[in-house]
TORDRENTI-460398 format. One record per residue (C-alpha): residue number from 1; residue in three letters; x, y, z. Coordinates in pm, whole numbers, plus 32768, in hexadecimal, padded with zeros to 4 digits. Layout:
N
<NUM 'ALA' <X Y Z>>
...
***
This chain:
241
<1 'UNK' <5DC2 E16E D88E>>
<2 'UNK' <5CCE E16A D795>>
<3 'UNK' <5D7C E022 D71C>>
<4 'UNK' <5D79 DF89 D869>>
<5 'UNK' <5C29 DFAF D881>>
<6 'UNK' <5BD6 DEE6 D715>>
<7 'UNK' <5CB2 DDE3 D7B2>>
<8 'UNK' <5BEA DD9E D8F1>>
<9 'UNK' <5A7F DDE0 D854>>
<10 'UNK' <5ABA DCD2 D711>>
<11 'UNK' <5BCE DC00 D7CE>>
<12 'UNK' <5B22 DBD7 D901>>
<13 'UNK' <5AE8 DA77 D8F1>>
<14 'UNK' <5C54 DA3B D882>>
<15 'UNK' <5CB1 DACA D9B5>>
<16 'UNK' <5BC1 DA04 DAAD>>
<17 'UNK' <5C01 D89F D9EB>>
<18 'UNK' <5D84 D8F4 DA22>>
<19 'UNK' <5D61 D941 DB79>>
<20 'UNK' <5C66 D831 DBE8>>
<21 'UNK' <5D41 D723 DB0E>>
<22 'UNK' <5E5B D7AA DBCC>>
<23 'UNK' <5DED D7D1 DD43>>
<24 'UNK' <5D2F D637 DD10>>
<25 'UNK' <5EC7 D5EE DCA8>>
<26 'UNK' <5F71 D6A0 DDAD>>
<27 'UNK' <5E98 D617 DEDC>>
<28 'UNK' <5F21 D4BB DE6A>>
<29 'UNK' <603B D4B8 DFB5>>
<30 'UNK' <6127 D3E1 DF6A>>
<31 'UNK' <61A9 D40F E0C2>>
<32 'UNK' <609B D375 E181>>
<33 'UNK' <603F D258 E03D>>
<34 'UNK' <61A9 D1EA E062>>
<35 'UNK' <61D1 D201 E1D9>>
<36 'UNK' <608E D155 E1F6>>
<37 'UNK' <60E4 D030 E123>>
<38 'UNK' <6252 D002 E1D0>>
<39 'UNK' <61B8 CFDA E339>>
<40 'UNK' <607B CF2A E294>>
<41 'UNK' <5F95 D04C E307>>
<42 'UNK' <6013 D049 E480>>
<43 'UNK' <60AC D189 E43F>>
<44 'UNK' <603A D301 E3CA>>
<45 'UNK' <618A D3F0 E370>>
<46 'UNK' <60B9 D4F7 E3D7>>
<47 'UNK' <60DB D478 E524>>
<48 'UNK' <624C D420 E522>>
<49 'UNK' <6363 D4D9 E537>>
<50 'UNK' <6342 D639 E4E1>>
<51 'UNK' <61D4 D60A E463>>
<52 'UNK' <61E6 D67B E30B>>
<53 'UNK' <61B0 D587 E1E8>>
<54 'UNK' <62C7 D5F5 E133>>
<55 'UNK' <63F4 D554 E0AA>>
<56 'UNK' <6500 D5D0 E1D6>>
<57 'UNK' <63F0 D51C E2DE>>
<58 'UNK' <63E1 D3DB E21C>>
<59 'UNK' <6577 D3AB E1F5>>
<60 'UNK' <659B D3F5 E37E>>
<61 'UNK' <6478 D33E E3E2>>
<62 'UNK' <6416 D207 E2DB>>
<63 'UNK' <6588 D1DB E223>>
<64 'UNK' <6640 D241 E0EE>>
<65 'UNK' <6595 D17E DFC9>>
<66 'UNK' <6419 D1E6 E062>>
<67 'UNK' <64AD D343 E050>>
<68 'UNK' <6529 D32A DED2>>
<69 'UNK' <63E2 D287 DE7B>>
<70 'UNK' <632E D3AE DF3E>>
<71 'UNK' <6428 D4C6 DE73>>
<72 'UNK' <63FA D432 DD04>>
<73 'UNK' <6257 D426 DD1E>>
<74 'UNK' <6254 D556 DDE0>>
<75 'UNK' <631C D5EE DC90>>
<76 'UNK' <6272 D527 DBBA>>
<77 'UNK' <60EE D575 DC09>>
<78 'UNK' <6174 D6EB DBBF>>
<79 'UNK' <61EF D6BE DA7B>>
<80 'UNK' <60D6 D5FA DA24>>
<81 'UNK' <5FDB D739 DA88>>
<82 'UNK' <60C5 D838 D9E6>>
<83 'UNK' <60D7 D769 D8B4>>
<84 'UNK' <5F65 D76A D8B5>>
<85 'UNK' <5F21 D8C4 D90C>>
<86 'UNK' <5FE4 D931 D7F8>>
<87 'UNK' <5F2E D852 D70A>>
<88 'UNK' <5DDE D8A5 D779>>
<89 'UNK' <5E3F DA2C D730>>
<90 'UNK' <5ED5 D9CF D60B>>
<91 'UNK' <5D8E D9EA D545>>
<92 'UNK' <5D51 DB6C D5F8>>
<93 'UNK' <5DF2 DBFE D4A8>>
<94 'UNK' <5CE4 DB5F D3D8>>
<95 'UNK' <5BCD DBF1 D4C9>>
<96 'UNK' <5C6A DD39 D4BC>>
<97 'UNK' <5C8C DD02 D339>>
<98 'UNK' <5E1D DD9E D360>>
<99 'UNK' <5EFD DD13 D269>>
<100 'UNK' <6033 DDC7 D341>>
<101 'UNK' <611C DC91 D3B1>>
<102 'UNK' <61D4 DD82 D4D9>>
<103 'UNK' <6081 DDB3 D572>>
<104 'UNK' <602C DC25 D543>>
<105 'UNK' <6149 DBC8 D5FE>>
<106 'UNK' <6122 DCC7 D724>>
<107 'UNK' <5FB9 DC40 D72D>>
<108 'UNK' <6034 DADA D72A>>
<109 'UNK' <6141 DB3B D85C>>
<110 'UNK' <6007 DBCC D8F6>>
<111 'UNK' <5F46 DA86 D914>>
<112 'UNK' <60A6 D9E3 D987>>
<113 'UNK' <60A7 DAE2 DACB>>
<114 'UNK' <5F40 DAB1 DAE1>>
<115 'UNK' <5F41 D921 DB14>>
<116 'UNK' <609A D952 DBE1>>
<117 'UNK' <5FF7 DA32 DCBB>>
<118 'UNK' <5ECE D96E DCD4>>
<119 'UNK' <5FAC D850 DCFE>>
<120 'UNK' <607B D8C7 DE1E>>
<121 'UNK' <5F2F D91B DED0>>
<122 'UNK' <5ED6 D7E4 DE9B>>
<123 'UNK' <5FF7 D715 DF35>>
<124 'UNK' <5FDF D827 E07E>>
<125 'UNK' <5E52 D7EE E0A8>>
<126 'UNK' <5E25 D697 E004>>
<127 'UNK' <5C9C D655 DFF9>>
<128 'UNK' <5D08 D4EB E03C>>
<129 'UNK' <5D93 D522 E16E>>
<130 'UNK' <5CBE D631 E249>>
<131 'UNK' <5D9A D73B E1A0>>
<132 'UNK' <5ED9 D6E1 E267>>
<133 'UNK' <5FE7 D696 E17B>>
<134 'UNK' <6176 D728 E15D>>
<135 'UNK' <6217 D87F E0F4>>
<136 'UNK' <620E D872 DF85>>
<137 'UNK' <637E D88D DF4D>>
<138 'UNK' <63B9 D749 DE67>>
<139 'UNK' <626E D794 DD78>>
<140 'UNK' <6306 D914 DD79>>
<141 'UNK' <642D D88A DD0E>>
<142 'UNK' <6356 D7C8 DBDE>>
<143 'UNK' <62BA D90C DB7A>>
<144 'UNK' <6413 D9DB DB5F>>
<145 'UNK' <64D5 D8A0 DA99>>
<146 'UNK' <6380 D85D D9A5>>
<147 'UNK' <6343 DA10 D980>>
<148 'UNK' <649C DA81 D97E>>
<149 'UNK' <65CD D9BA D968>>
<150 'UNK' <66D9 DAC9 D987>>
<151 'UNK' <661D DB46 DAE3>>
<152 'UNK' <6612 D9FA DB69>>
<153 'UNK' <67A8 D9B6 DAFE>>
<154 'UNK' <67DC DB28 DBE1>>
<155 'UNK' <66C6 DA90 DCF8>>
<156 'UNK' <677C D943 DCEB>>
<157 'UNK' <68E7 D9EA DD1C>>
<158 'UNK' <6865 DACE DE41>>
<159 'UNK' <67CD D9AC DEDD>>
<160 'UNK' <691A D8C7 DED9>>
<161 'UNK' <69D3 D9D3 DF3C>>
<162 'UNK' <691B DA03 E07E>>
<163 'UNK' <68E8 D8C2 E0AE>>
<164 'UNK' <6A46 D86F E095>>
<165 'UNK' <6AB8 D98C E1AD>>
<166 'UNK' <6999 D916 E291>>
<167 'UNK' <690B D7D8 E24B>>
<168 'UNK' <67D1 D83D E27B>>
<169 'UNK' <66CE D833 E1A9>>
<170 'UNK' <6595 D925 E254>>
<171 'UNK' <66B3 DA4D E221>>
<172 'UNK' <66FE D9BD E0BB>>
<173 'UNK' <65B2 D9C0 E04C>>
<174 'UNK' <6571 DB07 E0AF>>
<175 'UNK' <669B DBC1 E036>>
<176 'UNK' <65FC DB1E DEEE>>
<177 'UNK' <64B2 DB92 DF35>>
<178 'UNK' <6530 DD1C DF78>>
<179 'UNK' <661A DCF2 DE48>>
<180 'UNK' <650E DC4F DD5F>>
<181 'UNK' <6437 DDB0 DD08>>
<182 'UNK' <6590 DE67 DCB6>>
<183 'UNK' <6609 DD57 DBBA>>
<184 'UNK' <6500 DD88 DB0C>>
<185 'UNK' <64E1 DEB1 DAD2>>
<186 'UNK' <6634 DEBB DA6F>>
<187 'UNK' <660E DDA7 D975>>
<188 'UNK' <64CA DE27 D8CE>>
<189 'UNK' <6525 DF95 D8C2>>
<190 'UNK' <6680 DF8B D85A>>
<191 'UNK' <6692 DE42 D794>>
<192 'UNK' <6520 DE5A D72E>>
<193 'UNK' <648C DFA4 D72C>>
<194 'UNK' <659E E068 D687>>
<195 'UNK' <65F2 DF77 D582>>
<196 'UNK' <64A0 DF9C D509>>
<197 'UNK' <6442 DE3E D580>>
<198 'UNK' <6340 DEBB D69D>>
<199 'UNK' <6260 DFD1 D6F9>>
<200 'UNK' <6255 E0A6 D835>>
<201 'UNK' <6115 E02F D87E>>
<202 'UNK' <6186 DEA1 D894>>
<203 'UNK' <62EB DF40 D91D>>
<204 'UNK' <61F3 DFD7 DA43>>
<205 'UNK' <60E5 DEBC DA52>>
<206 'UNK' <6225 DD85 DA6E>>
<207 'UNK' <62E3 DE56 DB86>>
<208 'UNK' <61B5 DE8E DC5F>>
<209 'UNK' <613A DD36 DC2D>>
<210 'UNK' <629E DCA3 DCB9>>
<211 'UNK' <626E DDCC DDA5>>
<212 'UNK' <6143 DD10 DE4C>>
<213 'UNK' <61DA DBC6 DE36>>
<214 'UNK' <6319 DC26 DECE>>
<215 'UNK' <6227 DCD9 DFF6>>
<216 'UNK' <615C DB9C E00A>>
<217 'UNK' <62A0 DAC9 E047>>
<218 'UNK' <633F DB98 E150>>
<219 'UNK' <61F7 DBBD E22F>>
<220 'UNK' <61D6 DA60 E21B>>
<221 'UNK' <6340 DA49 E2D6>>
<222 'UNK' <62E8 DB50 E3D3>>
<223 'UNK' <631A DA33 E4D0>>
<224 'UNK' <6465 D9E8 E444>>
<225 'UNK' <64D1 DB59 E43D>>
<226 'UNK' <644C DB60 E5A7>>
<227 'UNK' <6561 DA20 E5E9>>
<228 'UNK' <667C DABB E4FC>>
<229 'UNK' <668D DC04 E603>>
<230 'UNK' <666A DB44 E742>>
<231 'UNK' <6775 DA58 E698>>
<232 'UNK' <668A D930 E6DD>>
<233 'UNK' <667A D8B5 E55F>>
<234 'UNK' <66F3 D776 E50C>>
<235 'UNK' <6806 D725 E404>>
<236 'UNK' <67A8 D629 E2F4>>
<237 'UNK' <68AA D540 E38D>>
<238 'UNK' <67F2 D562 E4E7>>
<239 'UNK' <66E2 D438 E521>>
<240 'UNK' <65B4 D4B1 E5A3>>
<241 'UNK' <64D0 D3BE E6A9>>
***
């Protein structure tokens, strides 16, 4: 605790840089750019469709290559704020004046959840556009590949194979979102933490920071899970007027 607390009092402006950088980053909605600059501004996702500015609402609504644009910057403004989260608390070990290279890289992986956090919130409540942006799935999915490459092959392979048996994405995503906590705690405490490779503390700190994450992204589908028990929600294959 008493570690935690040298973190936040010297790191403190590691930790707002990362999570301003991040939240300017996520707000950028590709959604509503690229949906904008298809129908040459006659036309708002937010008010097509489902109504979120997310990648599922652009490929029923706009088209297929609006939607792959919308899924690769949605991805990529992620990594990019992970990547620089991490860098930015990359210098905390000098602060701290620690010379131990287990703690650097749990502080490093610290800024990462930070800025993906940050990032996520971002692309939900984008400052750019009155705060009304999509679900946060796709930049999640950023944060788990760029953190932790062995939970986002497990996300990944739960995804597909609920996707595959229902072909539809809302249920997908959340079966990844409940699943997404677990995995990593797996990963970091048996893989990590008893190899010597992690401590408790990051082993606690990562699995309640995917915790809130995984929250975040199932709220944000309560209207989905409303539609999945009435039986009302659409399949991906489904267009939507």
């Amino acid at each position: 605790m008493e570690l935690v607390f040298s973190v936040i009092s010297n790191c403190w402006w590691m930790i707002l840089l990362s999570a301003v950088i991040a939240y300017l980053l996520g707000s950028i909605n590709t959604a509503v750019l690229v949906t904008r600059i298809v129908t040459k501004g006659k036309s708002d996702i937010r008010q097509m469709g489902s109504g979120n500015a997310g990648f599922t609402n652009v490929l029923r609504c706009v088209g297929k290559v609006p939607a792959i644009v919308t899924i690769v910057c949605d991805a990529l403004k992620c990594v990019i704020a992970v990547l620089i989260g991490g860098f930015i608390f990359s210098f905390a070990t000098q602060i701290l004046g620690s010379q131990d290279a287990i703690f650097a890289n749990e502080l490093i992986n610290c800024g990462k959840y930070i800025a993906g956090v940050f990032c996520i919130l971002g692309h939900s409540y984008p400052i750019y556009f009155h705060f009304k942006g999509g679900k946060g799935v796709v930049t999640a999915a950023a944060l788990i590949a760029t953190e932790d490459w062995r939970v986002f092959i497990c996300i990944i392979a739960a995804f597909l194979i609920v996707f595959i048996c229902t072909k539809i994405i809302s249920i997908s995503s959340i079966t990844a979102a409940v699943l997404y906590a677990p995995f990593t705690f797996l990963m970091t405490f048996v893989f990590d933490y008893l190899n010597g490779g992690y401590s408790l503390a990051y082993v606690i700190m990562s699995t309640v920071a995917t915790l809130i994450i995984g929250v975040f992204v199932i709220v944000k589908h309560k209207e989905n899970i409303g539609r999945l028990m009435r039986g009302e929600e659409k399949k991906i294959t489904d267009k939507k007027k």
